[in-house]
N, C-alpha and C positions, 0 to 999 in steps of 0.2 A: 853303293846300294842302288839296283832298279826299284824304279812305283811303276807296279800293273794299275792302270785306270781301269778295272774292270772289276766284276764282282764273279768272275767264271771260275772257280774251283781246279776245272780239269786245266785252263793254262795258269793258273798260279803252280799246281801241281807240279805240271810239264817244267816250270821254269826250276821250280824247289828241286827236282830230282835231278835234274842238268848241274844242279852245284852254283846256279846263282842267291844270292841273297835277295830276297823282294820282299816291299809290302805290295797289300795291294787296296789303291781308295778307287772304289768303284766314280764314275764320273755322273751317272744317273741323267744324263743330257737326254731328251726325246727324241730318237733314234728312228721313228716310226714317221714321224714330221719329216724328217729330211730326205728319208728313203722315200716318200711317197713325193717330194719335191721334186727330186732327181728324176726320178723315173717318170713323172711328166714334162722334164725338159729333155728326155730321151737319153739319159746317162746309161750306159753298160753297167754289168755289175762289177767289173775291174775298180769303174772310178768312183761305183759308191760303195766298194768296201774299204779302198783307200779312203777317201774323204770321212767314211764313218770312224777308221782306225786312226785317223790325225786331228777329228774333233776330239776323241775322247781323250788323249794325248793332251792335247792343248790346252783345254779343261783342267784339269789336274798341272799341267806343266805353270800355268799362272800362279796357282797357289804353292807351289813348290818350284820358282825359278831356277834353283841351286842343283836340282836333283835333273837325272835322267826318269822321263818316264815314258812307259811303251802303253801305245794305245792298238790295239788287234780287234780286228771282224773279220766275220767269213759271211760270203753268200754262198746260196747256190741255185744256179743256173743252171735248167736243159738245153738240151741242143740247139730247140725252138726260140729262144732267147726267152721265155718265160724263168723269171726269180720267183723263187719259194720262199717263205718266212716261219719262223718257228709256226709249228701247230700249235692253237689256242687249247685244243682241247684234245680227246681221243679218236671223237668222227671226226676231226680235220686230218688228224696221221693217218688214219686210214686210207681217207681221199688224197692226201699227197703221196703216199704208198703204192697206190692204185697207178696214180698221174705217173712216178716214176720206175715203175714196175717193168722191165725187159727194156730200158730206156739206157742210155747217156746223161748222167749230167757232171756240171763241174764243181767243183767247190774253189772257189777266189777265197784266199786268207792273206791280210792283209795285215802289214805290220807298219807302225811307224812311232819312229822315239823321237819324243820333243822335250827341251834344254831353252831353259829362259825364257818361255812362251813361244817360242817358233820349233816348228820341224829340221832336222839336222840328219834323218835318215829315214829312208824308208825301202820296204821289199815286199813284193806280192810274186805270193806261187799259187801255183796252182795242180791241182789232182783232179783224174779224169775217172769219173765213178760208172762202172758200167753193170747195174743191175739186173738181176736175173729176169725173168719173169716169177710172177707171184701169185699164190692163188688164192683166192678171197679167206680161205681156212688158213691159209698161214696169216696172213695178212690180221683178223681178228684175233689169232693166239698171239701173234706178236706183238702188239697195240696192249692187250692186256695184261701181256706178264711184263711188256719192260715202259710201261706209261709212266710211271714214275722216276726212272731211272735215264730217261729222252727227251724229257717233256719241255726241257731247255736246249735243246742239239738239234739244228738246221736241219730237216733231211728226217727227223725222228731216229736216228741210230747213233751208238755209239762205236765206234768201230773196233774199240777195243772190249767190248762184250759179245751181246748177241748178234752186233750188228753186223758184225762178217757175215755172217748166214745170207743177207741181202746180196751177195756181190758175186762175180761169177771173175772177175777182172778189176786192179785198178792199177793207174799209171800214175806214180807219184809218190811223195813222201807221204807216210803215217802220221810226222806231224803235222804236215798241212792238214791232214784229212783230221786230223784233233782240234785243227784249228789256230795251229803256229807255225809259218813256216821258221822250227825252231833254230836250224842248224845255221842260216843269216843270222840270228838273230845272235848266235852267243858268238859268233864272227866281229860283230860289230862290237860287244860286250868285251871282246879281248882285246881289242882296237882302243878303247877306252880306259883298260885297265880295271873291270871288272871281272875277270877270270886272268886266271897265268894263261899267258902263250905257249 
């Protein structure tokens, strides 16, 4: 058995449908402290999705030494090196809508499974989001009809709903961009002896 340290629906989902068995115990650590840490001693988003995806791991990996457990984040980052964080609200996705509207940015998802309280593996991929341009009418229908259904998802979109309509282009896996890069992840999973080879 994998433990997802996470409380995220769409990668417990992701893992459930791949044919892994998981629980998953969310890690609840403050996430918002550390990133804002990082990002004052000048860390990239690479190494604070890592670092966010191997606390949450480690967390959980203490209270369950015996188990494999995966800890996963995504950032994302434009061109500009500006990181985006979930929208609090509906005018904040608007305004990050706005901000990455006919734009580039990346999504970092980052994976790492820890085994008796230390780390024993880990992978980051990444997808290259290149957005249309947007226009202030879409931009308020879209914020309206899917606020509830984003309002948890880096970026305000879901990629596997409405959120294609955002894209003109993207370079990468689907599950990075869901926020696993899944196909390492059940790699390592059969390496271990939790899927058949």
């Amino acid at each position: 058995m994998l433990i997802l340290a996470s409380q995220s629906k769409s990668r417990l989902n992701m893992l459930h449908r791949a044919g892994l068995i998981v629980e998953a115990k969310p890690s609840l650590f403050d996430e918002d402290s550390v990133k804002t840490a990082m990002r004052a001693q000048g860390a990239n988003a690479r190494m604070i999705a890592d670092t966010l995806a191997e606390q949450k791991a480690l967390k959980i990996s203490n209270k369950f030494p015996d188990e494999l457990v995966l800890g996963a984040d995504q950032i994302l980052a434009l061109d500009d090196g500006i990181m985006l964080d979930k929208a609090t609200d509906i005018a904040a996705a608007k305004k990050q809508l706005k901000q990455m509207s006919g734009k580039v940015h990346r999504l970092i998802s980052a994976a790492v499974i820890c085994e008796g309280g230390k780390a024993v593996w880990r992978h980051i991929d990444i997808a290259k989001m290149d957005m249309r341009p947007l226009s202030d009418r879409f931009i308020i229908n879209y914020t309206t009809q899917n606020w509830e259904s984003v309002r948890y998802n880096v970026g305000c979109y879901a990629i596997e709903d409405e959120g294609s309509q955002l894209f003109r282009r993207i370079e990468g896996s689907l599950f990075t961009v869901m926020g696993l890069p899944l196909l390492a992840i059940l790699d390592y999973c059969r390496i271990r002896g939790l899927l058949d080879s």
